[in-house]
C-alpha positions in Angstrom: 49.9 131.9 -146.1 46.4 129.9 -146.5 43.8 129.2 -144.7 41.5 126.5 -144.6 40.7 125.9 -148.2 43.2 126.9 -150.0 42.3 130.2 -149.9 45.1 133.0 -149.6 44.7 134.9 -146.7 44.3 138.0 -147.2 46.9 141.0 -145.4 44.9 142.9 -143.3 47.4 145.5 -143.7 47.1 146.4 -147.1 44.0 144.7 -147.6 41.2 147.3 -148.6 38.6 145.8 -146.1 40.9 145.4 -143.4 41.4 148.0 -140.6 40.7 148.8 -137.3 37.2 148.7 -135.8 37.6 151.8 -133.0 35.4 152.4 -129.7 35.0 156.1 -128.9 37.7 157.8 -127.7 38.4 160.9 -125.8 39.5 162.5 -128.6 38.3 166.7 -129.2 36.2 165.1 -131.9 32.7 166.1 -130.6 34.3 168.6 -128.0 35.0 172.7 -127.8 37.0 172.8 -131.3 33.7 171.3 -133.4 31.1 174.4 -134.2 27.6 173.2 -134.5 24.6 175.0 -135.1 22.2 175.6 -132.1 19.8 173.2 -131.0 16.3 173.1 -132.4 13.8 172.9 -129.4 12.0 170.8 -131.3 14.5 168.1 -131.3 15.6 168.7 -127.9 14.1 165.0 -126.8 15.6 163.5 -129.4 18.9 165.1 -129.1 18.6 163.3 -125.4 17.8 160.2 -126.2 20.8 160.1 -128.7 22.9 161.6 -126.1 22.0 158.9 -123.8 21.8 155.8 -126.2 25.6 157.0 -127.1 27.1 157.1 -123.4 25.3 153.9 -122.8 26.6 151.9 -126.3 30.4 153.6 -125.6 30.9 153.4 -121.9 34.1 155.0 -120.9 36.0 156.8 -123.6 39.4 155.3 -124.6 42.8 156.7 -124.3 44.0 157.6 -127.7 47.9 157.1 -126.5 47.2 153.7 -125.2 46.2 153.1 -128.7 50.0 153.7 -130.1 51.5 150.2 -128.5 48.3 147.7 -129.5 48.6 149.6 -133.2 52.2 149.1 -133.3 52.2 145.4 -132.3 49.3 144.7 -135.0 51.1 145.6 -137.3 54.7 144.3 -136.4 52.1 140.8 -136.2 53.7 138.2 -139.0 49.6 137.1 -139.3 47.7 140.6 -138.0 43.5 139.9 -138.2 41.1 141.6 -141.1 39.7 143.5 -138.5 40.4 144.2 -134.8 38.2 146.1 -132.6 39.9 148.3 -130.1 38.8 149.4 -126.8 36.5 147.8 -124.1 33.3 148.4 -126.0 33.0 147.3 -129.9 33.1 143.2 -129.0 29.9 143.5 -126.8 28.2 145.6 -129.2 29.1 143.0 -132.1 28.3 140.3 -130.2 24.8 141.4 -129.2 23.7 142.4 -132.4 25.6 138.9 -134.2 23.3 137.6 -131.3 20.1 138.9 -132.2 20.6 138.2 -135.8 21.5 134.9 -135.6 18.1 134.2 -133.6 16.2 135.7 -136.6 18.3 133.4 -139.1 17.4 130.5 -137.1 13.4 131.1 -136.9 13.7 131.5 -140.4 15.6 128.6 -141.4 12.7 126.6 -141.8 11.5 128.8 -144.8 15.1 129.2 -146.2 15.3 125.4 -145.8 12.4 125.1 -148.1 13.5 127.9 -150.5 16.3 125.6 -151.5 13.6 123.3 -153.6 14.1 119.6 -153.2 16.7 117.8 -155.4 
């Protein structure tokens, strides 16, 4: 297949840039099973803060076996994406930051406009 172009689309499944784009899941990833070293006092703010910032950026934690059917049907897809993000939190995370960058692009074009050099 092609897309616009002429250029061959590339399979997402066997595509070395493809893949899934997770949320956090409530997976025993950061839970009882992981051994981490004790807390420096020190860093005890920080650790907070990061705590925090992470709860806020991943809401609620996904259901890993809710995650079997969407994989299943991505890949049984006759045109699957390069990337999908799964769960309730990556789009509003990508959007915000595509957001913010695109505003900085923008206020900028002026001097990328004149970068070009005249013809």
């Amino acid at each position: 297949m092609s897309r616009p172009g002429g250029r061959p689309r590339p399979d997402s499944r066997f595509h070395p840039g493809g893949g899934f784009e997770p949320a956090a899941y409530a997976t025993d990833f950061a839970g009882p099973s992981v051994r981490t070293a004790t807390p420096h006092p020190a860093y005890a703010e920080l650790l907070t803060h990061v705590q925090q910032a992470r709860r806020r950026r991943h809401g609620t934690l996904g259901d890993p076996a809710a995650t079997r059917a969407a994989v299943l049907r991505l890949v049984d897809e006759a045109e699957p994406p390069l990337r999908v993000f799964l769960g309730d939190g990556p789009l509003a995370t990508a959007t915000a930051e595509y957001r913010t960058r695109l505003d900085t692009w923008r206020s900028w074009e002026p001097l990328s406009v004149e970068a070009h050099g005249k013809r």
